[in-house]
C-alpha positions, 0 to 999 in steps of 0.5 A: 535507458530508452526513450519513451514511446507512445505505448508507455505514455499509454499503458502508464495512464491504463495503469494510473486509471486502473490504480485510481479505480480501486477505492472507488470498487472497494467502496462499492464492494463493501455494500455487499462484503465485509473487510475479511471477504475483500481482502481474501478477494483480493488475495486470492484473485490477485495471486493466481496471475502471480502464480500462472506468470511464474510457473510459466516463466519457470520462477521458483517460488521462495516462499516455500523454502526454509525462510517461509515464515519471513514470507508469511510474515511480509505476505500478511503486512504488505498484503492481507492486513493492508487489504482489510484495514483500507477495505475497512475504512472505506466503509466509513469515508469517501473513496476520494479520501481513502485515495488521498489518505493512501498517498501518505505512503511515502511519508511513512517510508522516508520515516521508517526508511530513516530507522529501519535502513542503513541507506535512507537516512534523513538529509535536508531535502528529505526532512522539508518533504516530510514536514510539507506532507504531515502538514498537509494530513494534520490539514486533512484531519483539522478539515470538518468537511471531510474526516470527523468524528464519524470517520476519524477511526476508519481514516486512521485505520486506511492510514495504517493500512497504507504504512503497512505496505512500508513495513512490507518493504522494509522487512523485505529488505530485511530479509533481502539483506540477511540473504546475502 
């Protein structure tokens, strides 16, 4: 493996920026569009660089072979039905907290990773990191000042829009696994 250069110090702080950046431009949008139009949005507008890369590179796309249903499907979880809860949510709560809710994704994965996989079983390590994190959403949710009655339901739905994307992933190694 080689050493870090100051380009890649650079371009992952570009990417953290880019990353932190969005719920607050999801937050924006949803003053002007509903969850459906934001996530077709982004969808589309995020596919077509996919699309450009890999017909450039000479990729064949998967997806249109006699597993496209599996594809279907992961695309609708890890995409299209993230991209409407999260978008839905952020409707109703601060873009800071829709951040932080999304941050509980690699809790979900060490749980589900745990059930749905052979290689990901809980250890000791693994079973501190996950209390640690759930007690740091239920404080979260018991903190009045920002998740309440007002927003319970869309903080939830962000919450489920970022399990979504483990689900994702784990019917992609599912998929990947049954290849081969």
């Amino acid at each position: 493996m080689r050493q870090p250069k100051l380009i890649d110090y650079t371009l992952l702080v570009f990417l953290a920026l880019i990353w932190a950046s969005a719920f607050f431009n999801i937050k924006i949008a949803t003053e002007s569009f509903g969850p459906i139009t934001i996530a077709f949005l982004r969808v589309f507008f995020g596919s077509i660089p996919v699309l450009l890369l890999c017909f450039y590179k000479k990729i064949k796309i998967e997806a249109f072979s006699k597993d496209w249903y599996w594809f279907a499907i992961i695309g609708f979880v890890n995409l299209v039905l993230p991209f409407f809860l999260i978008a839905y949510g952020v409707k109703s709560v601060q873009s800071n907290l829709a951040a932080i809710l999304m941050s509980t994704t690699p809790l979900s994965s060490t749980v589900l990773g745990h059930f749905f996989t052979k290689n990901e079983k809980f250890d000791f390590i693994k079973t501190f990191g996950i209390l640690i994190g759930f007690s740091g959403i239920v404080y979260l949710f018991s903190d009045n000042f920002l998740i309440n009655d007002n927003n319970f339901f869309s903080a939830l739905m962000i919450l489920l829009g970022s399990t979504c994307y483990v689900i994702g992933g784990v019917l992609t190694l599912k998929i990947s696994d049954k290849k081969k």
